[in-house]
C-alpha positions as CSV (number, residue, x, y, z in Angstrom):
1,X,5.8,-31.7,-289.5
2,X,7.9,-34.6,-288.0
3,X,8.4,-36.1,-284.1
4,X,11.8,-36.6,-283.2
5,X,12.5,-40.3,-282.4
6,X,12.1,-39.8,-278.6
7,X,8.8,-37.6,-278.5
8,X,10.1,-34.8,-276.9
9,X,10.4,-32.3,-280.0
10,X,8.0,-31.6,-282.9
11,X,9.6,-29.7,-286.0
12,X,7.9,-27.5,-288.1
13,X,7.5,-25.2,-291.0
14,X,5.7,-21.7,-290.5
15,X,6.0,-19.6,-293.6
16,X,9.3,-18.9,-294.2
17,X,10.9,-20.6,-290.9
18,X,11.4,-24.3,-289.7
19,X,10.6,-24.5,-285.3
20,X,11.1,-27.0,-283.4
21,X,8.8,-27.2,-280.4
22,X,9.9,-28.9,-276.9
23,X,6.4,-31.4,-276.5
24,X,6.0,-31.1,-272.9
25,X,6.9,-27.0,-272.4
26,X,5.4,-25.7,-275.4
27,X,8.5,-23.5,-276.0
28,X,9.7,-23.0,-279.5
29,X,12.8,-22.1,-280.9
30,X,13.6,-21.3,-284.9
31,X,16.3,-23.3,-286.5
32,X,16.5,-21.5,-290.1
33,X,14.3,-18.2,-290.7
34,X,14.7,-17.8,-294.2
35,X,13.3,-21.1,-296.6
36,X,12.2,-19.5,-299.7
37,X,10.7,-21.3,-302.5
38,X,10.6,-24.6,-302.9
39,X,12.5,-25.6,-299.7
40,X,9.1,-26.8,-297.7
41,X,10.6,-30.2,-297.3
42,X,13.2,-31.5,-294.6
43,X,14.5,-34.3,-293.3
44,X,15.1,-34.9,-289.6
45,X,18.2,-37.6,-288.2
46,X,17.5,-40.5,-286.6
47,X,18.8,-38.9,-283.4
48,X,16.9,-35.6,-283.8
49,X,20.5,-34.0,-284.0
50,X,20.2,-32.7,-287.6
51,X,17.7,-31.4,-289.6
52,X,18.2,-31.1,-293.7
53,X,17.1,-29.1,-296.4
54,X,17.5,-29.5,-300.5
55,X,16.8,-27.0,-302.5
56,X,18.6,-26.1,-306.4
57,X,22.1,-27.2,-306.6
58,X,22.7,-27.3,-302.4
59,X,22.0,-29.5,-299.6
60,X,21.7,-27.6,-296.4
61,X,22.4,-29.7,-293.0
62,X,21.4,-27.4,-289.1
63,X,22.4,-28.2,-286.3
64,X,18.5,-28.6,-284.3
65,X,19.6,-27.4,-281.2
66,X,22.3,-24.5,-282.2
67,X,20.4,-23.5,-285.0
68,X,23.6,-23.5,-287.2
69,X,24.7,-24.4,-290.3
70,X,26.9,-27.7,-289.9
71,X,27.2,-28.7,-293.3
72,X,26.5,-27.8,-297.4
73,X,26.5,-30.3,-300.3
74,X,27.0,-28.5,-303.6
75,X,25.7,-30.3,-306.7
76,X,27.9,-30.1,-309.7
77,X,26.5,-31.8,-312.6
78,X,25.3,-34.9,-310.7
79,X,28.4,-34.6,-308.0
80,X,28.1,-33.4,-304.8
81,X,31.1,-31.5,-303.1
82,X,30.7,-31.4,-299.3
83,X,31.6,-27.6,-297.7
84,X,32.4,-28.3,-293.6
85,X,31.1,-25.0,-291.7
């Protein structure tokens, strides 16, 4: 669970998807509805404008408020390769 910087939004994992939550309305929207595995962790921007996820060989970067893929970082053998969506 993390706050964005300014309050207004809370981010969280339920099962197999990561929410955010406005704070004041209560209304919840899903970013990414399939984290298998080990991806449990994320990392939210400064801004609360991206939201991150690692998981094998890829680093996975959502846009919070489209819900879309902006960005994947593929690991090959300790470089990472950056894939623009």
């Amino acid at each position: 669970m993390e706050l964005s910087a300014d309050g207004s939004r809370l981010f969280l994992l339920y099962g197999e998807r990561l929410v955010v939550r406005d704070v004041d309305s209560g209304a919840e929207r899903t970013i990414v509805s399939d984290l298998v595995g080990d991806e449990r962790h994320f990392v939210l921007s400064l801004d609360g404008r991206r939201v991150s996820l690692f998981r094998g060989k890829h680093l996975k970067v959502w846009d919070t408020s489209t819900g879309s893929l902006v960005r994947l970082w593929t690991s090959d053998g300790g470089i990472c390769k950056a894939h623009p969506r």
